[in-house]
Steps between C-alpha positions, in 0.01 A plus 500: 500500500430844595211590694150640298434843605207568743189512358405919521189575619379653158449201404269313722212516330307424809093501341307209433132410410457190582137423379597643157771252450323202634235553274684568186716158597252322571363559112818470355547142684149380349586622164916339495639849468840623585607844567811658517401701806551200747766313267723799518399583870437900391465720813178667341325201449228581778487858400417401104288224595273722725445726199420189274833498320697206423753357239404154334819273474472258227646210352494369863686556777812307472777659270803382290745729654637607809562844507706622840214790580163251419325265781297361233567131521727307238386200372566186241325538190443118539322534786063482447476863668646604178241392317255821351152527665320557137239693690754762666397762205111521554540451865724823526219669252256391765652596805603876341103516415376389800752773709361771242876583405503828343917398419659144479834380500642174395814370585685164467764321664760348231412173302834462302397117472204600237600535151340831489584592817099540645461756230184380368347407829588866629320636196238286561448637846499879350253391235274351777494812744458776237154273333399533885567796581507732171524839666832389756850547396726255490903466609705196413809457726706234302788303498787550241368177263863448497520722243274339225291839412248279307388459869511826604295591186262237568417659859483831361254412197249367778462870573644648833532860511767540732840231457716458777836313528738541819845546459514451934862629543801666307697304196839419760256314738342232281731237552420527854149623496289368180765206381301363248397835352708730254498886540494548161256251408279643687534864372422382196207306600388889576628641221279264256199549709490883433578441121252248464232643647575885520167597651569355806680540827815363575608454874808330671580487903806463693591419849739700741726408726626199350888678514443710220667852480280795422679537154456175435080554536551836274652280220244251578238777426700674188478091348118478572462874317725358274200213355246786546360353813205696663500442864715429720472333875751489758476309831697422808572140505433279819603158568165312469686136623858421697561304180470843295783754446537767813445847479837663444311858545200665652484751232372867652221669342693813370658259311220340345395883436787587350499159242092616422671877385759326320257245263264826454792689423574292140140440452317230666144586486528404900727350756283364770765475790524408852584258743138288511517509081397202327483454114111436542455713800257757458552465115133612414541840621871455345357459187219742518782766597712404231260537223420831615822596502540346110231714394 
């Protein structure tokens, strides 16, 4: 097995707040909420946290699949974990109120042993946060529903005003990367959500260095055009486990610069690029930017 590059030093993100990030896990403990911030081990947890930004994980925090890139833990659907904490919604509503979120996001990890997929449950949760907080904007960062748009029409009738679905990595890497995913399934997840609702924004992410060729990440942006999707993220990836695929590439930032030009180039509204990215990172002032620009 070949060796994983060096980590550069661009990427040691090297500030933490402590006493912000105690305090908001500390509440999130007392209240049985997940988020993806420590699930996925993201490098700017300490930096969001200290700012009073997080992203709520729901559904739990075991998922159904094992993706290559995702420490999230897999687990049996059999096993009592599984089991939906009916309370999860208003608790999320609560603990949004109580941090005075001025912008929310919701994501999920993937419950393909529910008939509808969590899709009611998530909807639920958006419901919940927008009756407690009126005036915040909400994001949904969802799973594919294995397809069934019912689902994905469910979520988005609950109200979100910004729909996000990751594609993670080019279409020759899924096999490897997101096995129990389909590139084209989940384009057309996207696709649906801007027909459906129209008036909303549509955002997808993707993960460098992964093995990917630069034309492969141009086609990969020319597909997400392609379903009239909004926004796009990219990221560097980084191993979060030794059980987790290795880095193939520490991907520079001219090159991240030069993927941003291309996706504004044949019309994303923005391309928010760079080697710290993160779907959810920063995605208020993402969003704010982005309207402004669709104005």
């Amino acid at each position: 097995m070949l060796a994983q590059p060096r980590l550069p030093e661009w990427l040691r993100n090297g500030a933490t707040h402590f006493p912000a990030v105690h305090k908001l896990k500390t509440e999130f403990r007392r209240l049985n909420l997940h988020t993806v911030c420590e699930s996925a081990r993201c490098p700017n947890m300490h930096e969001c946290w200290s700012r009073g930004a997080a992203t709520f994980m729901i559904l739990g925090d075991l998922c159904t699949r094992g993706c290559g890139f995702c420490s999230v833990p897999k687990g049996s659907p059999h096993k009592r974990e599984f089991v939906l904490d009916p309370n999860e919604p208003a608790n999320v509503a609560r603990m949004a109120a109580n941090s005075q979120l001025r912008y929310v996001v919701i994501t999920s990890v993937n419950r393909d042993d529910l008939a509808d997929g969590g899709s009611e449950h998530f909807a639920a949760t958006v419901r919940e946060v927008r009756k407690a907080l009126p005036d915040a904007r909400v994001e949904v960062l969802t799973p594919d529903f294995c397809g069934d748009l019912d689902a994905v029409a469910r979520v988005l009738d609950a109200g979100p005003h910004v729909f996000n679905h990751n594609m993670e990595t080019i279409e020759r890497l899924y096999r490897r990367v997101r096995p129990q995913a389909n590139y084209r399934q989940s384009l057309a997840v996207l696709r649906f959500a801007g027909g459906y609702r129209p008036n909303i924004l549509t955002k997808s992410g993707l993960m460098a260095g992964l093995g990917e060729e630069p034309g492969e990440v141009e086609q990969l942006l020319r597909d997400l055009r392609g379903v009239n999707t909004d926004v796009a993220t990219i990221g560097q990836y980084l191993q979060p486990t030794r059980r987790n695929l290795p880095v193939s590439l520490y991907v520079p930032q001219a090159q991240f610069d030069a993927y941003r030009d291309y996706g504004l180039s044949i019309g994303f509204k923005m391309v928010f690029s760079g080697p710290l990215v993160r779907s959810s990172y920063m995605a208020d002032l993402v969003n704010e930017e982005a309207s402004r620009l669709a104005v």
